[in-house]
Structure formats: structure tokens, C-alpha cells
C-alpha positions in Angstrom: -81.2 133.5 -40.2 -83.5 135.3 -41.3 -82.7 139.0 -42.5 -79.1 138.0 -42.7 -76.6 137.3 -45.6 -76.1 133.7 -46.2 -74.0 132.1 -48.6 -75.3 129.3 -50.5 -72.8 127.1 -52.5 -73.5 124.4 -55.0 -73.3 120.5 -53.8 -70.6 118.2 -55.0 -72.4 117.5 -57.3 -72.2 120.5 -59.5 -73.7 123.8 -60.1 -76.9 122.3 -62.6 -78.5 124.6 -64.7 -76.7 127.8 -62.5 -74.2 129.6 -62.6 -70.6 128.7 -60.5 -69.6 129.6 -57.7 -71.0 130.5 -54.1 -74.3 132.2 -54.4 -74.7 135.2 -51.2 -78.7 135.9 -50.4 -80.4 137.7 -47.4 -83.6 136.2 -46.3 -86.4 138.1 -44.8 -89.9 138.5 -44.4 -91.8 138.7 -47.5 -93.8 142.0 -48.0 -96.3 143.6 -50.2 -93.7 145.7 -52.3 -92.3 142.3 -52.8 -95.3 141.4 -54.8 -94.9 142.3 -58.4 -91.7 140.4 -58.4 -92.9 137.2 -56.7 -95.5 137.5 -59.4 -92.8 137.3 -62.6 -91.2 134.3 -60.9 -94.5 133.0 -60.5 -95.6 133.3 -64.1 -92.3 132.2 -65.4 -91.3 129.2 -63.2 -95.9 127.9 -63.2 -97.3 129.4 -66.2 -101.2 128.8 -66.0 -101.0 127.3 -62.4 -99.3 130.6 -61.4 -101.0 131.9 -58.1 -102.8 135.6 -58.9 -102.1 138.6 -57.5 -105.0 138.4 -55.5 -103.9 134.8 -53.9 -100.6 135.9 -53.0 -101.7 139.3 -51.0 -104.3 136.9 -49.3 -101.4 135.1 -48.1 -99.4 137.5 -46.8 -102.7 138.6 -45.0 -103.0 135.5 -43.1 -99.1 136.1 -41.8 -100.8 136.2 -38.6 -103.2 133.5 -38.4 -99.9 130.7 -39.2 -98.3 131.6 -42.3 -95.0 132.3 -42.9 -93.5 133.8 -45.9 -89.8 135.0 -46.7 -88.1 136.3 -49.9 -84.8 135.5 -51.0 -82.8 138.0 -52.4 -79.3 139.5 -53.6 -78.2 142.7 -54.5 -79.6 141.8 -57.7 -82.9 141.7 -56.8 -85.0 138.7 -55.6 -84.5 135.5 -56.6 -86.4 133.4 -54.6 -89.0 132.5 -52.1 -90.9 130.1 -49.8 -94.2 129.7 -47.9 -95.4 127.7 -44.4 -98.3 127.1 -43.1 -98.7 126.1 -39.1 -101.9 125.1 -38.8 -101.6 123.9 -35.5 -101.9 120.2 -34.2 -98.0 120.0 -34.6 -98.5 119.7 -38.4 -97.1 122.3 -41.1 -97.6 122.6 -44.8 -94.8 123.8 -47.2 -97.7 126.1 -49.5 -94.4 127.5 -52.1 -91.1 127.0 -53.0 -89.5 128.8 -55.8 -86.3 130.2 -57.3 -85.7 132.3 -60.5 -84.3 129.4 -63.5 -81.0 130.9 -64.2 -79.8 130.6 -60.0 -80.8 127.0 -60.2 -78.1 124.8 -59.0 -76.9 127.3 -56.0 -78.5 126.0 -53.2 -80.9 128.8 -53.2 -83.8 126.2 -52.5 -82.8 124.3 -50.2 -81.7 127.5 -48.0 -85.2 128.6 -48.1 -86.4 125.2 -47.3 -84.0 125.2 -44.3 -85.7 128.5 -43.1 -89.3 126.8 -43.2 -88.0 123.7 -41.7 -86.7 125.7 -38.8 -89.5 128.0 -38.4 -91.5 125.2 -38.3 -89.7 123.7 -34.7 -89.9 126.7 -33.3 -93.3 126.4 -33.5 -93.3 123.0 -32.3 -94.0 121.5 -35.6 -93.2 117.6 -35.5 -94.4 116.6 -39.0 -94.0 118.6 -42.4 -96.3 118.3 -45.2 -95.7 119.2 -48.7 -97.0 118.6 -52.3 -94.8 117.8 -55.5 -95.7 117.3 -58.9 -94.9 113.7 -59.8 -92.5 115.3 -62.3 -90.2 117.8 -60.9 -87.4 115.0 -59.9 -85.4 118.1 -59.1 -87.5 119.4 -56.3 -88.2 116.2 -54.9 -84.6 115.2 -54.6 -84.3 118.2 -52.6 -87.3 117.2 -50.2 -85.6 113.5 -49.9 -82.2 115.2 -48.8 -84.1 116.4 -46.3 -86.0 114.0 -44.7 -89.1 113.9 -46.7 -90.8 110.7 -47.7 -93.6 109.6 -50.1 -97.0 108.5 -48.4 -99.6 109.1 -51.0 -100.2 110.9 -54.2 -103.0 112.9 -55.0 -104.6 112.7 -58.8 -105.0 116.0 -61.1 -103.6 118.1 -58.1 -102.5 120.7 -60.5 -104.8 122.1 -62.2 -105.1 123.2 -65.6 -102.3 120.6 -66.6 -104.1 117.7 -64.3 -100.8 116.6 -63.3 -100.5 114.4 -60.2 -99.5 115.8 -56.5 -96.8 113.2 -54.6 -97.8 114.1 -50.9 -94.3 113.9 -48.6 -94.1 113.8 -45.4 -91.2 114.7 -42.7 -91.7 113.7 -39.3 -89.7 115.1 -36.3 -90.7 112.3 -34.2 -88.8 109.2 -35.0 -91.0 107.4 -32.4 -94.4 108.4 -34.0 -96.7 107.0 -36.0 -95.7 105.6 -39.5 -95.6 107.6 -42.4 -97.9 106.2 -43.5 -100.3 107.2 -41.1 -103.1 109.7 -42.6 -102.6 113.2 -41.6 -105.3 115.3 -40.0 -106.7 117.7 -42.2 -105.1 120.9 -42.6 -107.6 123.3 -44.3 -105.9 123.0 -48.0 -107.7 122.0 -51.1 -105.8 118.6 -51.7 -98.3 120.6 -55.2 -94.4 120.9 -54.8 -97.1 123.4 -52.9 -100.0 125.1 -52.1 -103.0 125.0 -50.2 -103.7 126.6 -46.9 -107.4 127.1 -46.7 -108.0 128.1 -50.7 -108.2 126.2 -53.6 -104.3 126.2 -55.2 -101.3 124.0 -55.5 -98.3 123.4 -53.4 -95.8 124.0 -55.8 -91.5 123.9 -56.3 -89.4 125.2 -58.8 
């Protein structure tokens, strides 16, 4: 999928806060010239828990040690985009999920979930880890739809608001352990977001 168009339409149960109609994106690879605009959606979707300049080209340079990072865009511009992290131990960690305010509502998200979700079987991911603050109903309606479910929250994850993380899990593995079941540890300081070996939130907008 990734690299080619796709068209994202809203759910029956409307548009929300975007525009109608179907919604066309290409996703790809996320790059370096992709930075400064990553960073305005950053800034405007988190505010002060915005990841830096700095943090994001860190990312990108750890592509090749298990993180995964694609750009949503449309002739437009971008308007989205998502980070994984395969850590190994059949785990992954959503690190970022995020699309521009005014393209809520067009399915945008969850397409970019989708990506990570697949990426993350190919790698032979059976459980999916994510963060979401204990607020953003939105996001975590989207995680539920697919698959996720709630096994722990962690206090003050974001940080400078101190707002709580929900910790979700989806497991690939319907004969597994239960949900409940602690995860190994997979390098991340403690959102819907971050982590990955650095001190940050797992975030979704």
C-alpha cells in the first residue's frame, strides 16, 4: 500500500469535524524533507508535548534498527502521519499517529493505522502496543475498532500537562496469554504515542 493512492471515505457515521466526501492520499516512507511539515502538525495537533526537531530526525535515524515511519499526503500537501516500532520479541509499539484538524473525520487515521498494523505482521508482530491519553475518546475509538483493548494506564504520561497514558493492547494471537498479561519491556520511557528508547509520549490526533 504503501506509495500508492488510497482513497479514504468517511464511516456511516459521518464526516466529524472534516470535510465530505472521499478523501484520496498516497502513503510512503517518511523522509527528512518531510520534516518541517511533520513539525507544524506536530505543534498544532500537541502544543508543548510536540516532539522537537531533533526527536523526530532521531527517529527517522533509527529506520533501520525497527522503526517505521510513513507520511500521508495529497496533492495538497501532507496531511498526516504515523510511527512503529518493532522491537523484536513479537511485540510493536505504535510511537505516533497524527492528522492535520481540518481532514478529521476522513478516515485518514485509521488508513495510516492500517499501514502500521500490517507492517507490523510482516514482521511477525503478534501483539501491538500503543499509548492514549485518557482523553482523546476520538483516537481511542479508532484503536477499539481495531482490535485494541485497555490493560493498564500509566499516571502523568504526558508531560507538561501530566495527563494520564491508557496503555492498549492488540494481540494477533487469540490463543495467547490474556491481555492482561504484562508486556516485556520495549525500551520506551512509559501516549496515543511515543516512546521507543527516549523519553516522549505515544501520542494520536
Amino acid at each position: 500500500m504503501t506509495g500508492q493512492p488510497v482513497t479514504s471515505q468517511p464511516g456511516p457515521g459521518g464526516t466529524g469535524s472534516g470535510p465530505a466526501g472521499p478523501a484520496a492520499v498516497t502513503l510512503r516512507p517518511m523522509t527528512r524533507a518531510d520534516l518541517p511539515a511533520v513539525l507544524r502538525l506536530e505543534h498544532d495537533l500537541f502544543g508543548d508535548e510536540a516532539w522537537t526537531e531533533g526527536m523526530l530526525a532521531a527517529e527517522l535515524d533509527g529506520v533501520a534498527s525497527g522503526r517505521y515511519y510513513l507520511v500521508a499526503e495529497d496533492p495538497g500537501g501532507l496531511v498526516g502521519y504515523a510511527g512503529l516500532l518493532t522491537p523484536g520479541g513479537g511485540q510493536a509499539d505504535v510511537l505516533t499517529l497524527a492528522v492535520a484538524e481540518d481532514r478529521w473525520g476522513q478516515r485518514i487515521g485509521a488508513t495510516l493505522l492500517d499501514a502500521l498494523l500490517a507492517e507490523a505482521a510482516r514482521r511477525g508482530c503478534r501483539d501491538v502496543f500503543l499509548e492514549v491519553r485518557v482523553d482523546n475518546y476520538r483516537a481511542q475509538r479508532l484503536y477499539q475498532r481495531r482490535g485494541f483493548t485497555e490493560i493498564g494506564v500509566r499516571r502523568g504520561y504526558y508531560q507538561p500537562s501530566g495527563t494520564d497514558a491508557l496503555v492498549m493492547r492488540r494481540s494477533a494471537s487469540p490463543g495467547g496469554p490474556p491481555s492482561g498479561t504484562p508486556r516485556s519491556p520495549s525500551g520506551r520511557a512509559a501516549e496515543p504515542e511515543r516512546g521507543g528508547g527516549r523519553a516522549g509520549p505515544g501520542r494520536a490526533r
